[in-house]
DRENTOR-190885 format. One line per field, with one value per residue (C-alpha): residue number from 1; residue in three letters; x, y, z. Coordinates in steps of 0.1 Angstrom, whole numbers, plus 5000, padded with zeros to 4 digits. Example, Ala and Ser with C-alpha at 12.3 -4.5 7.8 and 13.67 -1.06 7.14 Angstrom:
// DRENTOR-190885
k	[1 / 2]
r	[ALA / SER]
x	[5123 / 5137]
y	[4955 / 4989]
z	[5078 / 5071]
***
This chain:
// DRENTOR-190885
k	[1 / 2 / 3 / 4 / 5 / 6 / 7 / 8 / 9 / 10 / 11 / 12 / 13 / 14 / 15 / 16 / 17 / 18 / 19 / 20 / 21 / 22 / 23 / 24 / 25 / 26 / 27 / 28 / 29 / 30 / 31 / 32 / 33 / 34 / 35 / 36 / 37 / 38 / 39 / 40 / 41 / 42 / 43 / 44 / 45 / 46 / 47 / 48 / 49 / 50 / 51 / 52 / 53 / 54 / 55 / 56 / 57 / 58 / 59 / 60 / 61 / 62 / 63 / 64 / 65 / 66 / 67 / 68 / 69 / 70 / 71 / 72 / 73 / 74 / 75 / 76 / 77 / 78 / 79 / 80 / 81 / 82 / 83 / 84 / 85 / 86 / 87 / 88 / 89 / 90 / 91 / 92 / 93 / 94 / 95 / 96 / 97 / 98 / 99 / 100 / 101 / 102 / 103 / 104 / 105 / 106 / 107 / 108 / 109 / 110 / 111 / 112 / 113 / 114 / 115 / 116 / 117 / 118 / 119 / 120 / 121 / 122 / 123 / 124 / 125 / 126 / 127 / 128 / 129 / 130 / 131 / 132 / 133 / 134 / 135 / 136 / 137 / 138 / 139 / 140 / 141 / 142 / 143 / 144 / 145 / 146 / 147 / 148 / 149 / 150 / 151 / 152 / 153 / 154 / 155 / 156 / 157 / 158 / 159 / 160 / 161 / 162 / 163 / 164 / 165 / 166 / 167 / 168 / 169 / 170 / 171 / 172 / 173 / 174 / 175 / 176 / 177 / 178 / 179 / 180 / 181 / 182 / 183 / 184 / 185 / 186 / 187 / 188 / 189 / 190 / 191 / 192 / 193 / 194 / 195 / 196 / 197 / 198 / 199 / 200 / 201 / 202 / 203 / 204 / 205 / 206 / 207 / 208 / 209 / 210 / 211 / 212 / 213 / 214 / 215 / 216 / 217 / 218 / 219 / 220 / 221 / 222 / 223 / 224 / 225 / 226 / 227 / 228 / 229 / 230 / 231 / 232 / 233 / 234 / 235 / 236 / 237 / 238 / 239 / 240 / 241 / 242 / 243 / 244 / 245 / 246 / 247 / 248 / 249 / 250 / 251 / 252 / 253 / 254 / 255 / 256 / 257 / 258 / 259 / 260 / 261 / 262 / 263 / 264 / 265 / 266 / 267 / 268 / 269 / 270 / 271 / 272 / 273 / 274 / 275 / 276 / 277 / 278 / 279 / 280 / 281 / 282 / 283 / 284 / 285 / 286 / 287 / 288 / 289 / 290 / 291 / 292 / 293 / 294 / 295 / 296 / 297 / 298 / 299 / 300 / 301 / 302 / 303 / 304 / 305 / 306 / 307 / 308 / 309 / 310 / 311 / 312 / 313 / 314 / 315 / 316 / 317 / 318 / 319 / 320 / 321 / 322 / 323 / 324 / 325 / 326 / 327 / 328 / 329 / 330 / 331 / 332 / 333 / 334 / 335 / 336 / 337 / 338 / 339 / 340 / 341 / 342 / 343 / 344 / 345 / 346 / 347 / 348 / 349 / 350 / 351 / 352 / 353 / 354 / 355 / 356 / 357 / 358 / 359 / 360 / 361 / 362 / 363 / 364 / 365 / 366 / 367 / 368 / 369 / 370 / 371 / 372 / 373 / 374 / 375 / 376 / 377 / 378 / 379 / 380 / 381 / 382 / 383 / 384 / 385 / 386 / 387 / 388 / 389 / 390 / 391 / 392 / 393 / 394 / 395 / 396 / 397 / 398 / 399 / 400 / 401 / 402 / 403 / 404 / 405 / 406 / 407 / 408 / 409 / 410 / 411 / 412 / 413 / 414 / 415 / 416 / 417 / 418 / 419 / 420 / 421 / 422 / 423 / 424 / 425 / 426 / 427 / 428 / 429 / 430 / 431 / 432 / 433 / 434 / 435 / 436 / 437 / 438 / 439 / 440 / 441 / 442 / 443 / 444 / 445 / 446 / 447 / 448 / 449 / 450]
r	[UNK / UNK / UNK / UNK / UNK / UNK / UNK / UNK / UNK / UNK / UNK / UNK / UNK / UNK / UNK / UNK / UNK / UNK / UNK / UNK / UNK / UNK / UNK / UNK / UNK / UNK / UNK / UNK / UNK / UNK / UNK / UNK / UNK / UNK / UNK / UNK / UNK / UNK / UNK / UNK / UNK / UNK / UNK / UNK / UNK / UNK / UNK / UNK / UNK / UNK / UNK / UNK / UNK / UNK / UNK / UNK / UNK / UNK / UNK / UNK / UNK / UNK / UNK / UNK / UNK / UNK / UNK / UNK / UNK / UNK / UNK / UNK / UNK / UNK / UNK / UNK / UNK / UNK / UNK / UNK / UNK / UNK / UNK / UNK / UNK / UNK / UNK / UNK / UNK / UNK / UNK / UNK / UNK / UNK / UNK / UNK / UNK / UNK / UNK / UNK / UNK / UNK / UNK / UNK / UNK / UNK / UNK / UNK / UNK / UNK / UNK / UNK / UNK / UNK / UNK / UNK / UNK / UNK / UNK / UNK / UNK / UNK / UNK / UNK / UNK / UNK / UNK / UNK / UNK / UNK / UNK / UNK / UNK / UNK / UNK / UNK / UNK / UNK / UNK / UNK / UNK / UNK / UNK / UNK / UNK / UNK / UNK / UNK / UNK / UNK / UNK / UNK / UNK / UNK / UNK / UNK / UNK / UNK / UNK / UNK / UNK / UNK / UNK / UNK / UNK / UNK / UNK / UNK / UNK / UNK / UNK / UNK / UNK / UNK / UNK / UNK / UNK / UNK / UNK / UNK / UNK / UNK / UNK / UNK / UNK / UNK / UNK / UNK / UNK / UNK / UNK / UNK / UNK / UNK / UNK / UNK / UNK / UNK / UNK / UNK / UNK / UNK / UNK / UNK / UNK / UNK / UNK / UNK / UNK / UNK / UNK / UNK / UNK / UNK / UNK / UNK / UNK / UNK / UNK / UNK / UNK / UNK / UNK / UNK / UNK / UNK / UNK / UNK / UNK / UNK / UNK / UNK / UNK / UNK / UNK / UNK / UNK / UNK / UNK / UNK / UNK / UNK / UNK / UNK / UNK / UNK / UNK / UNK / UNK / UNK / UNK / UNK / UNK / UNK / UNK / UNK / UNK / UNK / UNK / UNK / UNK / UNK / UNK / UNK / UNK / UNK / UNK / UNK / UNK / UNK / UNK / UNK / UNK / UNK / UNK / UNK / UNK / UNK / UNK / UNK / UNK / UNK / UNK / UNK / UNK / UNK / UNK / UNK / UNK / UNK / UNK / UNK / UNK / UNK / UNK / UNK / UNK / UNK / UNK / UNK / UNK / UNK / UNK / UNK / UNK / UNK / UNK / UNK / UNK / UNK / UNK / UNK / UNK / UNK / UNK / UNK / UNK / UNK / UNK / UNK / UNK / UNK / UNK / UNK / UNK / UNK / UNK / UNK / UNK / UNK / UNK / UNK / UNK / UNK / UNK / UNK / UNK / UNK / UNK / UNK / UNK / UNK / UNK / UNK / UNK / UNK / UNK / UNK / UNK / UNK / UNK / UNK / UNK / UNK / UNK / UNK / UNK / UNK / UNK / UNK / UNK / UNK / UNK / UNK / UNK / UNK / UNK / UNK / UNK / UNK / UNK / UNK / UNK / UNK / UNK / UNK / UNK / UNK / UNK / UNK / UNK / UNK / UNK / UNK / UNK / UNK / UNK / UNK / UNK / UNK / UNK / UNK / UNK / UNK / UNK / UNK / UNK / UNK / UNK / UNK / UNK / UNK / UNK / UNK / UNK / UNK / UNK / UNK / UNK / UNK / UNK / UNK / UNK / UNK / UNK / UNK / UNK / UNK / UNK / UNK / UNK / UNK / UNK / UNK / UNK / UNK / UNK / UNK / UNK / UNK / UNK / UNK / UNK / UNK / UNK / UNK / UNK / UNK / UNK / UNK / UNK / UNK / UNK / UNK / UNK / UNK / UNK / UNK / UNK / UNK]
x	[5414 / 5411 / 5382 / 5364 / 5370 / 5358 / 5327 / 5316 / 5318 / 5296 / 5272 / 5266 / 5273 / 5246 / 5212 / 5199 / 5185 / 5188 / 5226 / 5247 / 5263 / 5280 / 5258 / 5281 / 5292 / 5248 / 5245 / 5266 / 5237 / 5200 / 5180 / 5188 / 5208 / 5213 / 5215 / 5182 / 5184 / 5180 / 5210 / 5230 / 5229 / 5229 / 5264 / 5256 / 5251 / 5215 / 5203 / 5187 / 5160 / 5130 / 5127 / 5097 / 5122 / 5105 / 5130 / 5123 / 5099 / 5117 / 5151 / 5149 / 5165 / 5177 / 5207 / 5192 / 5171 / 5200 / 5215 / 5183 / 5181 / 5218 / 5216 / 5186 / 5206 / 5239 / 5234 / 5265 / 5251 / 5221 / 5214 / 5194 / 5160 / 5147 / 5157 / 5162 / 5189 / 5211 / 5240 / 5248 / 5250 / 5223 / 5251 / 5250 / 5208 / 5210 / 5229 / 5209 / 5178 / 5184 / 5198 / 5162 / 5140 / 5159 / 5177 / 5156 / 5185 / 5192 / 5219 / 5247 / 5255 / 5290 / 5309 / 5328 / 5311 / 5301 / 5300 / 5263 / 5253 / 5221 / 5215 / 5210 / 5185 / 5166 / 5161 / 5155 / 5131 / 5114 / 5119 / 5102 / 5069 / 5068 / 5068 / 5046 / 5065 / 5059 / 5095 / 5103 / 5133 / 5147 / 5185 / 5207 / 5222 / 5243 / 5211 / 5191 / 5170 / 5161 / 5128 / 5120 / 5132 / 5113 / 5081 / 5084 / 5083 / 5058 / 5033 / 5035 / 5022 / 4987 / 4965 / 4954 / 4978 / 4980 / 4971 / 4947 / 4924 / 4894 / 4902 / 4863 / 4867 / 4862 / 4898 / 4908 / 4880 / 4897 / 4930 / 4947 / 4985 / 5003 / 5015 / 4982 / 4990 / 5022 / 5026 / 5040 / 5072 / 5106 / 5106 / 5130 / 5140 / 5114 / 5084 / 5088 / 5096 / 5062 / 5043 / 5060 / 5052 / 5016 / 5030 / 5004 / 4997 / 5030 / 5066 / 5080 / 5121 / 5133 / 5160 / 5185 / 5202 / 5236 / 5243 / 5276 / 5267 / 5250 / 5278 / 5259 / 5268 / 5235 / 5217 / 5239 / 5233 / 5196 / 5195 / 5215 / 5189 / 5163 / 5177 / 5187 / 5148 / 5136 / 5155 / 5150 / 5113 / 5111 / 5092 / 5083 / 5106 / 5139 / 5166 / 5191 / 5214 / 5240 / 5269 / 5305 / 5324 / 5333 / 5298 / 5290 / 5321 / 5301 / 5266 / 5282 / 5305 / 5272 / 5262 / 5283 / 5250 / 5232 / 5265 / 5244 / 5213 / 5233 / 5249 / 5276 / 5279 / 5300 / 5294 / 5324 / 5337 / 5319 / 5342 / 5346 / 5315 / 5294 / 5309 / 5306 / 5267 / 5264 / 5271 / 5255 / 5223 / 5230 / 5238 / 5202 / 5184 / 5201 / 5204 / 5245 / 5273 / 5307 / 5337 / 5354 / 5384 / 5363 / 5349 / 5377 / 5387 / 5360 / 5363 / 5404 / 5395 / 5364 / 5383 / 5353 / 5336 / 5298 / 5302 / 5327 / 5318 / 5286 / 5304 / 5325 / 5299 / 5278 / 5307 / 5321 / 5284 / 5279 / 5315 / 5307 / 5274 / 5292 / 5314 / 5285 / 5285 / 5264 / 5294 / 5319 / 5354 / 5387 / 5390 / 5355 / 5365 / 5396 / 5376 / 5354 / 5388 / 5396 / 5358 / 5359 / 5390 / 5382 / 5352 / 5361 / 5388 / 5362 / 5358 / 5397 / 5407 / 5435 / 5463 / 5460 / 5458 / 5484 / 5505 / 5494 / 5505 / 5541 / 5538 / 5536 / 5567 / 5584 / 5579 / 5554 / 5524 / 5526 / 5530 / 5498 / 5476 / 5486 / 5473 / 5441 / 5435 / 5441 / 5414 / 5392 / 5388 / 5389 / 5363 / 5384 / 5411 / 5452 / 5462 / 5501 / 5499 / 5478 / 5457 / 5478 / 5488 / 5503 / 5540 / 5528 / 5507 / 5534 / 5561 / 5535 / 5526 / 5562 / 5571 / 5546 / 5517 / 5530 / 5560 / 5532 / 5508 / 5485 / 5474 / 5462 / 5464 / 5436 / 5435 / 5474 / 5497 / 5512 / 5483 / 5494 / 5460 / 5458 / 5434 / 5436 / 5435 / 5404 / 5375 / 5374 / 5417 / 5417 / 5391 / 5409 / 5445 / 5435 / 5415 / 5446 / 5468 / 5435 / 5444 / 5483 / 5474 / 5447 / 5472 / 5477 / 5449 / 5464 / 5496 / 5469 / 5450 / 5484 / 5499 / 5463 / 5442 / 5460]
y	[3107 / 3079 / 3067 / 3097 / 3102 / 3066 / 3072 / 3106 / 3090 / 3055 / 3087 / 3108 / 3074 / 3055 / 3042 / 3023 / 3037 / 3007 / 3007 / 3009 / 3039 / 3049 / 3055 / 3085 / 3101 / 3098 / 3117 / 3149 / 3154 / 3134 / 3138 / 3108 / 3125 / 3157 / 3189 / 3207 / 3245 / 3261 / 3235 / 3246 / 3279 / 3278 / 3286 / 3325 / 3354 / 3358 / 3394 / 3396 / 3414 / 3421 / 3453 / 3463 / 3466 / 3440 / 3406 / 3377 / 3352 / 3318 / 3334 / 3365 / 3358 / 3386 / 3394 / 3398 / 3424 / 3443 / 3441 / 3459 / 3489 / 3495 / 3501 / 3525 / 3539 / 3547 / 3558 / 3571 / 3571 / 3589 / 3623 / 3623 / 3619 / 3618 / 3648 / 3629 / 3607 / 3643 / 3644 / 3674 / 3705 / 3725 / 3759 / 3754 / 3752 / 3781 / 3800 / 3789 / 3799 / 3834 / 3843 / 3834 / 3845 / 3876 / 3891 / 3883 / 3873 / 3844 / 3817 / 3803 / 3771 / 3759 / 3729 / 3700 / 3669 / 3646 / 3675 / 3671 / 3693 / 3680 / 3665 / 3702 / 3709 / 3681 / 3697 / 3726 / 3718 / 3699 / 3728 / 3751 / 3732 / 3731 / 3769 / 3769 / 3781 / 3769 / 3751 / 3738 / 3716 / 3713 / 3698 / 3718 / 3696 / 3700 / 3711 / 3731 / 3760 / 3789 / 3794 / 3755 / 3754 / 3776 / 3771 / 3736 / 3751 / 3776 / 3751 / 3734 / 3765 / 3767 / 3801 / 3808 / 3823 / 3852 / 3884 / 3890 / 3854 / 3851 / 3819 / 3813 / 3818 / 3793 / 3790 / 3781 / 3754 / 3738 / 3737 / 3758 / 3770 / 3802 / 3789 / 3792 / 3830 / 3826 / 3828 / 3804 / 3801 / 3812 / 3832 / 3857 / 3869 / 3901 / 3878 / 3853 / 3885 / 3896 / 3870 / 3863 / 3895 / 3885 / 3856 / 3867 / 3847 / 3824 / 3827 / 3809 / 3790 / 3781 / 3751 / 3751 / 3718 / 3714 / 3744 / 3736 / 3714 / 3739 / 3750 / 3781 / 3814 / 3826 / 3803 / 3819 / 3854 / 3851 / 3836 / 3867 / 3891 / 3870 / 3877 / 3912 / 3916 / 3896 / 3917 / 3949 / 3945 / 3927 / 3895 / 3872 / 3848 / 3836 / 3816 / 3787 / 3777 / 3751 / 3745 / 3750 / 3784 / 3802 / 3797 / 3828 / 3846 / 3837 / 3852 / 3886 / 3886 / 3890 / 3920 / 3932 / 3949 / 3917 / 3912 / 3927 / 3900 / 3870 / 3851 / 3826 / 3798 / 3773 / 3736 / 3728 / 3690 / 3678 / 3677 / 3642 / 3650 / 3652 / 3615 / 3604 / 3616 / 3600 / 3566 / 3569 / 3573 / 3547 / 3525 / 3534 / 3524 / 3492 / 3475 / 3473 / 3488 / 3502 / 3501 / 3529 / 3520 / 3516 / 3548 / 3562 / 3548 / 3561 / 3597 / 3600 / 3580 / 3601 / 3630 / 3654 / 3635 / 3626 / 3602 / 3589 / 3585 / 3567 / 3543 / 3532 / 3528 / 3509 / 3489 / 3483 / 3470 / 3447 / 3430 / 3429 / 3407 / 3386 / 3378 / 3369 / 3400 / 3426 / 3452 / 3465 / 3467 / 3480 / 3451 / 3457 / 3491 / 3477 / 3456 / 3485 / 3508 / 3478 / 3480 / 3519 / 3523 / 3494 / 3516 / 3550 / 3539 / 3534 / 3571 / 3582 / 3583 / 3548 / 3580 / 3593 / 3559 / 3550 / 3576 / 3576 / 3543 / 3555 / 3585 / 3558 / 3532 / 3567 / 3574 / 3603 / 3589 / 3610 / 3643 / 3635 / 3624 / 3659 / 3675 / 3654 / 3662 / 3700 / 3702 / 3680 / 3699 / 3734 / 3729 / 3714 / 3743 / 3741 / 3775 / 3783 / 3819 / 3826 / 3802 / 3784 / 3755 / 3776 / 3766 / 3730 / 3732 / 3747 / 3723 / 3693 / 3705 / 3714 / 3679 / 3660 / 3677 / 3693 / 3671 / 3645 / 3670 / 3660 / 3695 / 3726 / 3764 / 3780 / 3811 / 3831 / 3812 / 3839 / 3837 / 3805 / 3787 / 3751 / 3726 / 3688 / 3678 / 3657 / 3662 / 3628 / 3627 / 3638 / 3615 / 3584 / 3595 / 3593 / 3560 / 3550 / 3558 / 3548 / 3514 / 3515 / 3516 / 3491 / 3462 / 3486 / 3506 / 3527 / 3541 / 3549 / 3572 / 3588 / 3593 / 3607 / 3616 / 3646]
z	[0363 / 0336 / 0357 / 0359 / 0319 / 0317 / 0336 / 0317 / 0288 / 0299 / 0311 / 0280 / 0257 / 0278 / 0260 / 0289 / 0316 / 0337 / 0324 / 0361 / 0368 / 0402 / 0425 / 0445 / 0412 / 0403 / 0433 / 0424 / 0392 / 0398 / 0422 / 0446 / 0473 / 0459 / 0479 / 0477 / 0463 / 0498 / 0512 / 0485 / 0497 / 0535 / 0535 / 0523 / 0548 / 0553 / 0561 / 0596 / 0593 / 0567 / 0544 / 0567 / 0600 / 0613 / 0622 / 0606 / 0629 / 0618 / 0624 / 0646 / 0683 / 0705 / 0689 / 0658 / 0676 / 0692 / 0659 / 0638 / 0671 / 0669 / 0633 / 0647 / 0668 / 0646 / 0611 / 0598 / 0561 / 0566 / 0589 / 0623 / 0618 / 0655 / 0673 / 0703 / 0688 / 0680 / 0704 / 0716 / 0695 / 0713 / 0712 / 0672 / 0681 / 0700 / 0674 / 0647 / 0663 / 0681 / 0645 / 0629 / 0661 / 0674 / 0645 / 0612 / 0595 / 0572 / 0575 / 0561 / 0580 / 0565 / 0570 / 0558 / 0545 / 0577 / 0601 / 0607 / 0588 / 0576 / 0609 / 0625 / 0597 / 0606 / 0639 / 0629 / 0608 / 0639 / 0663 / 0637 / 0633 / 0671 / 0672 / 0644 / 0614 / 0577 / 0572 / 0535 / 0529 / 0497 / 0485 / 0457 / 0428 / 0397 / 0376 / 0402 / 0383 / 0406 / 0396 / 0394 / 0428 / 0443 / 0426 / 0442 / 0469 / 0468 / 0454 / 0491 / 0509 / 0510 / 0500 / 0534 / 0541 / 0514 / 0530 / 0498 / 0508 / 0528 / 0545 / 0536 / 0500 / 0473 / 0468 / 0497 / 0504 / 0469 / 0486 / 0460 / 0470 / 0462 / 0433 / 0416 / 0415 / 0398 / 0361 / 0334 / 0329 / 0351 / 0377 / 0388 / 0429 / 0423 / 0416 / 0442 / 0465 / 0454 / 0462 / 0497 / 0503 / 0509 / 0534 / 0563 / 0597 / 0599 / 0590 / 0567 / 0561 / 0535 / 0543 / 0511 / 0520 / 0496 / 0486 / 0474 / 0448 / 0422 / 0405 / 0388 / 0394 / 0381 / 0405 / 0434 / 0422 / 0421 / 0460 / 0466 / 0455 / 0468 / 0501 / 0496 / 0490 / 0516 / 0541 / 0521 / 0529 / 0557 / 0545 / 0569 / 0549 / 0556 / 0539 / 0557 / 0531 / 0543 / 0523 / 0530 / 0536 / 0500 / 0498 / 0522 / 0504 / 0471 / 0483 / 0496 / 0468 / 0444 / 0463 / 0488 / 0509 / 0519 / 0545 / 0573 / 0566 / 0569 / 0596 / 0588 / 0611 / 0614 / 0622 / 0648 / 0653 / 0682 / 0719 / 0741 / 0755 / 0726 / 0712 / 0742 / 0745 / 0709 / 0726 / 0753 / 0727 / 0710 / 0740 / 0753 / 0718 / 0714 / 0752 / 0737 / 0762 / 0754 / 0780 / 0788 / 0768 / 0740 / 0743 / 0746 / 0714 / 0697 / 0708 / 0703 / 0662 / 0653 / 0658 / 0667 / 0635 / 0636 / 0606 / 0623 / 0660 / 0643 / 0622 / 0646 / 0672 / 0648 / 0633 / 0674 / 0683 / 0654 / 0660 / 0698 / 0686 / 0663 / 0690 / 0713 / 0737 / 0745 / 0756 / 0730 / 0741 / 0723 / 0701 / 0687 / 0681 / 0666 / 0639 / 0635 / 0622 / 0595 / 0585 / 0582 / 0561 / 0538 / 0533 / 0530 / 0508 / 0480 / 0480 / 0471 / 0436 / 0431 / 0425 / 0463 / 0477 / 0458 / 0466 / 0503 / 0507 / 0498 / 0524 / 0543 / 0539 / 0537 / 0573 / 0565 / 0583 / 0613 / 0592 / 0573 / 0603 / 0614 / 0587 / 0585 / 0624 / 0617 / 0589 / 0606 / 0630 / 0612 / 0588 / 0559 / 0563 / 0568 / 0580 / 0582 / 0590 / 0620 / 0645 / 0672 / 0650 / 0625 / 0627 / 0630 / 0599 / 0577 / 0589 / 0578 / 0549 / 0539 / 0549 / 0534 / 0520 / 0488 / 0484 / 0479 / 0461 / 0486 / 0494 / 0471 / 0482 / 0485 / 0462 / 0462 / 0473 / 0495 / 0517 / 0532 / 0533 / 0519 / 0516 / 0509 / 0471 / 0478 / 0502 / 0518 / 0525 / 0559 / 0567 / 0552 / 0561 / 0600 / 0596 / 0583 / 0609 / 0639 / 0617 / 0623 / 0660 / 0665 / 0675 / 0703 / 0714 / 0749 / 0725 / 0701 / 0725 / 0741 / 0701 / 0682 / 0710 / 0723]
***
């Protein structure tokens, strides 16, 4: 130490340049031997591939090229966007469209968060271009103003199709759109009925992606009477709203008469075969390959779970490549469960995961994955009065759900319908106990799977 002292000081005291000076210690701050910038940093991860998708030439080898189609091939941050990469689902499709096609009604497609939701509107919208049908998609937020949003809309349709146009007229040479024959200002359900009135030589849908996040009751009444209009005077227009369920209860709540012009449909969790389809998929995009035993894993974990079948397939792949492999196998999946719950984990307030974690040294983990695999898969709902599950729900949720405060009723009490404190818990709690299993995958799938 006293030479190192000694030798800082000889280095700022120094009035010679020619004065001697270690040559290792010279090193570590001139120029002679020094790492270059780009040394200094070839110790960081380096992305793999460019902003453009395309893999870097000087670096790109085949893995990195698996790597960029398997993250192609699994999105589980962003929807579908290529209807041949959506897995199953075609009985939701069906649904969807026979209520559109053959019963002029408008929908209500509910669901919890990760269900897929958006995913099915993406191929809807798809579908209904093929048949030729004017489709506009539009997301709900916070601040969403009725007659803002449709306006938005309305400015997208062109004037050639208002009944009153020539399509040789001036106008429509210009390219004008129907909103040119709205006025100034907002706009309420019986103008924008009005105008759609006119809708002549195409149908038109209206996709109303996130409808659960306006939290305006006056926004929610005037879609009601929209509707009620729509249907009233049998427009060529119809609404898809998705959202979750009290949305439906909200709409018909409004005015009770527009019942018979909706459909409600729910967005089930997806069976084995559907997960397994989703692999397959993915396993066709990327040139990767899952064993059965990880597939397995993957179906019994995602629990009927788009989100999470896809992050665990992407997560699975990526470790497989790390490791050198082109086939994922159960300790890939493994890796891929730490991954996910360090994730997802970001998304629970610190008070449930705190008090998760002492559900947990308490012995409660098995009552709570029950309760997470019950809402999962019944659209964010814990029923202890009627369904098959019923008596195991209550029992749970006695147990562990509200001795942990873990779990809410839903409206009275008496009713016996609960729901869990926070959207993302059931999600988290069974990644959590996927996590508890890893070290041993086969009890995993006899304990969870069932």
């Amino acid at each position: 130490m006293e030479n190192d002292v000694g030798w800082l000081s000889k280095f700022f005291s120094r009035k010679d340049e020619d004065e001697d000076v270690d040559p290792s210690n010279l090193s570590l701050i001139e120029g002679g031997g020094a790492r270059t910038g780009a040394d200094r940093t070839s110790h960081f991860p380096r992305f793999h591939g460019s902003a453009t998708d395309q893999l870097r030439g000087f670096r790109g080898g085949p893995e990195d090229r698996v790597r960029l189609k398997l993250r192609d091939a699994f999105t589980p941050a962003q929807p579908v966007a290529d209807i041949q990469h959506l897995a199953g689902r075609t009985a939701v499709l069906r649904s969807l469209i026979r209520s559109l096609e053959d019963q002029r009604l408008h929908v209500v497609l509910y669901g919890e968060r990760g269900i897929g939701k958006t995913s099915l509107l993406r191929a809807l919208t798809e579908l209904g271009h093929e048949a030729q049908y004017l489709v506009r998609y539009t997301s709900c937020g916070e601040e969403s103003d009725f007659g803002a949003l449709f306006r938005s809309v309305i400015e997208t349709i062109p004037l050639l199709y208002h009944a009153d146009h020539d399509p040789t007229a001036a106008e429509i040479e210009q390219g004008k759109a129907l909103d040119s024959l709205l006025p100034a200002g907002p706009l309420s359900a019986n103008q924008i009925s009005d105008l759609f009135s006119r809708l002549s030589g195409t149908r038109l849908l209206i996709i109303l992606d996130e409808f659960d996040r306006s939290p305006h009751s006056g926004f929610r009444r005037s879609i009601a009477e929209l509707i009620k209009n729509l249907s009233d005077r049998s427009i060529r227009v119809q609404l898809v709203i998705a959202g979750v369920a009290s949305n439906l209860a909200e709409l018909v709540e409004h005015i009770p008469s527009i019942r018979r012009n909706i459909f409600g449909l729910r967005v089930p969790a997806m069976d084995a075969a559907e997960v397994r389809q989703m692999i397959e998929i993915g396993e066709n995009a990327s040139g990767m390959t899952f064993d059965e035993k990880a597939v397995q894993l993957i179906i019994s974990f995602s629990c009927g779970s788009p989100y999470l079948a896809s992050l665990l397939g992407q997560h699975a792949g990526m470790s497989a490549i790390d490791r050198g492999v082109r086939e994922a196998g159960m300790v890939d999946v493994a890796e891929a469960v730490r991954i996910a719950v360090d994730e997802i984990e970001q998304r629970v307030s610190e008070r449930s995961v705190e008090t998760i974690r002492r559900a947990f040294a308490e012995g409660q983990d098995y009552a709570l994955a029950t309760l997470a695999r019950i809402a999962m898969t019944h659209g964010g709902r814990l029923d202890t009065k009627s369904g098959e599950q019923a008596s195991v729900c209550a029992h749970a949720i006695a147990e562990a759900g509200l001795p942990y405060d873990l779990v809410v009723p839903i409206g009275n009490p008496q009713d016996g319908r609960y729901e869990f404190r926070e959207e993302g818990l059931p999600t988290y709690l069974w990644m959590l106990v996927a996590r508890e299993q890893v070290d041993d995958p086969l009890k995993a799938v006899s304990r969870i799977g069932g």
